[in-house]
N, C-alpha and C positions, 0 to 999 in steps of 0.2 A: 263453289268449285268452278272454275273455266276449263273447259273441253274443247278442243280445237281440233280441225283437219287441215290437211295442209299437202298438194301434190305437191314436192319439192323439188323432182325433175331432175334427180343425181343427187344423192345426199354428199357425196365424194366431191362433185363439183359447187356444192351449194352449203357446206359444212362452214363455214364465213355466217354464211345469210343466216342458217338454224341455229348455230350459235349464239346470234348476236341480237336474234329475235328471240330465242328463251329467255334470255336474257331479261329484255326492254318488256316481253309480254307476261313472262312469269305465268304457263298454264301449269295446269295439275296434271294434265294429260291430253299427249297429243297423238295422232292418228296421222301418220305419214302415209304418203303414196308413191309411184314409182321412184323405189331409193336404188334402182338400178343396180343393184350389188347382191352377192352372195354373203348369209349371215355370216361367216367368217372375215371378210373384206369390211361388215359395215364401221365406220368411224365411235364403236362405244365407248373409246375412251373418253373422248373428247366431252361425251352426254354425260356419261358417270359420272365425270365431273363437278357435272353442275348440278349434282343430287337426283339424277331420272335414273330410274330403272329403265331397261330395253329387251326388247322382244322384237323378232324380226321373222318376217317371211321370204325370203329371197331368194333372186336366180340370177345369175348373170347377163349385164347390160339392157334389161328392158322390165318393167314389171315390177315387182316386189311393195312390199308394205312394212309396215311399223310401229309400235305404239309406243311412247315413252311417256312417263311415270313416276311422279312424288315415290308413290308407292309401291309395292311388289303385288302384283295379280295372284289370287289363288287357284286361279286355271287357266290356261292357254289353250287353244284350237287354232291351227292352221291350217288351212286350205276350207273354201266351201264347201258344205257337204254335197251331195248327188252325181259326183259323175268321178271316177275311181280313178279316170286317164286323162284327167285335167289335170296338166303339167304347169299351167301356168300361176306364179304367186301372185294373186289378188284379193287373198281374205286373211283375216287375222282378229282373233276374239279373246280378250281377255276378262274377268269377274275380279273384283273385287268386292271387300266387305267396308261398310258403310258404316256408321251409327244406327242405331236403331235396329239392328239385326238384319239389314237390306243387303242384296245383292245388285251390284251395278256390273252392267254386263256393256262394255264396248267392241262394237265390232267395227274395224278397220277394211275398208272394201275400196277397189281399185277396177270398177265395172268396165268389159271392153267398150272401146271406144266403135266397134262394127263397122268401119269405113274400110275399102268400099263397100257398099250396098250387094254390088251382086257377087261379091266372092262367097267365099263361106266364113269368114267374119262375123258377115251380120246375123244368120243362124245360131253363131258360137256366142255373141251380144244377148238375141233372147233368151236362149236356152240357159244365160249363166242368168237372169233376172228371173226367167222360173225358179231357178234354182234357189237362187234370194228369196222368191214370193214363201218357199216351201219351207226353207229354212227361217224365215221370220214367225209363220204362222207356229213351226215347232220352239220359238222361244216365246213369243207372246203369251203362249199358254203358261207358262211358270210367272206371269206375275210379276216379274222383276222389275228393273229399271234398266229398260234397255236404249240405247245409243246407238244408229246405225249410221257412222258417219264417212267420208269420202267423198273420192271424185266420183261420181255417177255416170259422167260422159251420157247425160241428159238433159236438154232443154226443157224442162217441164209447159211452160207457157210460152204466148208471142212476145210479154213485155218482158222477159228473162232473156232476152240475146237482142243486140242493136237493129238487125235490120231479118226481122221469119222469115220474107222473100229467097234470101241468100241461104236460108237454113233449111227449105223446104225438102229438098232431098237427100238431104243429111243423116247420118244414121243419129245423131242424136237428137233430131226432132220430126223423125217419121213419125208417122199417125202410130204406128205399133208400139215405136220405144214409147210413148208417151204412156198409152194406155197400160202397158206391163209398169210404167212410173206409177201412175192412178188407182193402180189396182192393190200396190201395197200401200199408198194411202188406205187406199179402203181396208185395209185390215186394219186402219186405228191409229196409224203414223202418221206426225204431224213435223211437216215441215217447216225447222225451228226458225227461218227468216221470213217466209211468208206469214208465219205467227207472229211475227213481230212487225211486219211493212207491210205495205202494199205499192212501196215506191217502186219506182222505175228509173233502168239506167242505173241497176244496183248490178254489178259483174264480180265472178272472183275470178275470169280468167281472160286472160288479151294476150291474143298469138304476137309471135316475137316479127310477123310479116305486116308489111303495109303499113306501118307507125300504127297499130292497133291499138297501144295504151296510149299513143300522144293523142288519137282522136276519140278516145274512149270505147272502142269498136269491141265491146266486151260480150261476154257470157256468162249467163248463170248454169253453173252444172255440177260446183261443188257442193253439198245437202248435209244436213245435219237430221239425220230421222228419229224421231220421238216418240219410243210408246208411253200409252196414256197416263204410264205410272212417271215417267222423265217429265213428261210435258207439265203434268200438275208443280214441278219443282223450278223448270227454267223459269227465270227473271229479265234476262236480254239475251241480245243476241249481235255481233259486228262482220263487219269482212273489215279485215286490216290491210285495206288496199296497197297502206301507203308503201308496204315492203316489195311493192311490182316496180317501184321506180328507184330499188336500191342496186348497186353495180352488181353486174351477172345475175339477176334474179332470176325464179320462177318464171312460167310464164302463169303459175297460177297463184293465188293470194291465201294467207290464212281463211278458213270461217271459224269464228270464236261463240263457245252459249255458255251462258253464267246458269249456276243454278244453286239454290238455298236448299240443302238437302237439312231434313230436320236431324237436334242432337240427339 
C-alpha cells in the first residue's frame, strides 16, 4: 500500500498537477493540505473519477485538508480534538479496515505555521501540537496502525533545512517547536524518512522566492509519523521531488511510504 501527503497549496489552482500525479504515482491514499476551498467548492469530480473516494475538511481561502482513497473509510473525524473554538481546518482522520482484522487509522494534519514569533500565532502553533501530543497519546493506546501524516511546518534537525542559521528564529525551528516535535517522537513515533536516510539536502518544500528550487534552498517539514504498529509494516519511503519543477506547482512535494501490510 503507498500512503502519501502532499500540501498542494489550492487544490482549485493545482487540480492539473493532482490529477496528473494520481495518475503517474497511483497512491492508495493521500493526505492533502491547504486545499484552500470550502467542502462544497472542492473539485470531487474530477478525483471520483479516477476511482478515489473524498473526505474534506474545509474553509474558505486558507487552510483546509483532505484524504483521498481506493477505499471508503469507516469513520471520519474532523477537526482536532481539545479546543471547541478552533475555527481553523487542519485535521482530518479517517479508519479503515485492512486484512487481518486491523484497523488503519490516517490522520491528515496541516500544523500552523506560527510566524511571527511574537504575535499570538505562535501560542496558537503550540497549543495546537499539545493538542496533537494528547490526541496521539489517546489513539496510541488502541493499538492500531496509525499514520499521522502532513505538513508539520517543522524543522525537526539542522541538516533538514539548507542553511539553521537563517532558520534560527523561525517559528519552525525554535528550540520549543522542536521539542513539542521530539516529544511525540517520544511517544513511539517514528519518522518514516529519517527511518529510511540519514542523507542530507533531502527537502519536500522550496519557497517559490529567491530561485529556491533552482539552488536547491529546501526544507524538510513535510513528516509521515509511524506508530510502532505502521512502522513494523513500512518497506520505503520517497519525496517525489520531481513534481516541484512541473508548470504552477506546489511549492511543496509529495512524501510517499510503501508498506506490506500482512493478508
Amino acid at each position: 500500500m503507498k500512503i502519501a501527503t502532499w500540501n498542494i497549496n489550492g487544490v482549485k489552482a493545482r487540480i492539473d498537477n493532482l490529477t496528473q500525479w494520481l495518475k503517474d504515482s497511483d497512491p492508495d491514499i493521500v493526505c492533502l493540505q491547504e486545499i484552500k476551498t470550502i467542502d462544497e467548492a472542492f473539485p470531487r469530480l474530477e478525483i471520483e473519477a479516477m476511482g478515489y473516494h473524498v473526505e474534506t475538511h474545509g474553509q474558505k481561502g486558507f487552510n483546509g485538508v483532505a484524504i483521498l482513497s481506493k477505499t471508503t473509510p469507516d469513520e471520519v473525524t474532523r477537526g482536532l480534538p481539545g479546543d471547541a473554538l478552533d475555527e481553523q481546518a487542519r485535521f482530518l482522520e479517517a479508519v479503515f479496515s485492512i486484512p487481518g482484522n486491523r484497523a488503519l487509522r490516517i490522520c491528515c494534519l496541516y500544523l500552523p505555521n506560527g510566524n511571527p514569533v511574537d504575535s499570538e500565532k505562535y501560542p496558537y502553533k503550540l497549543a495546537w501540537m499539545e493538542r496533537l501530543h494528547q490526541f496521539a497519546v489517546s489513539r496510541l493506546a488502541y493499538e492500531d496502525i496509525l499514520i499521522l501524516a502532513g505538513d508539520y511546518n517543522v524543522i525537526p534537525e539542522p541538516h533538514d533545512c539548507f542553511d539553521p542559521k537563517i532558520w534560527e528564529s523561525d517559528a519552525l525551528f525554535l528550540p520549543q517547536t522542536r521539542e513539542a516535535f521530539r516529544r511525540l517522537e517520544n511517544l513511539g513515533l517514528t519518522d518514516a524518512v529519517r527511518a529510511s536516510t540519514d542523507a542530507v539536502q533531502l527537502y519536500s518544500f522550496w519557497d517559490y522566492q529567491a530561485g529556491a528550487w533552482q539552488k536547491n534552498n529546501g526544507l524538510r517539514i513535510d513528516h509521515v509519523m509511524l506508530s510502532p504498529e505502521a512502522a513494523d509494516y513500512m518497506t520505503s519511503v520517497a519525496i517525489e521531488k520531481h513534481v516541484r519543477a512541473w508548470e504552477k506547482p506546489s511549492d511543496h512535494v509529495p512524501v510517499v511510504a510503501y508498506f506490506d501490510f500482512p493478508a
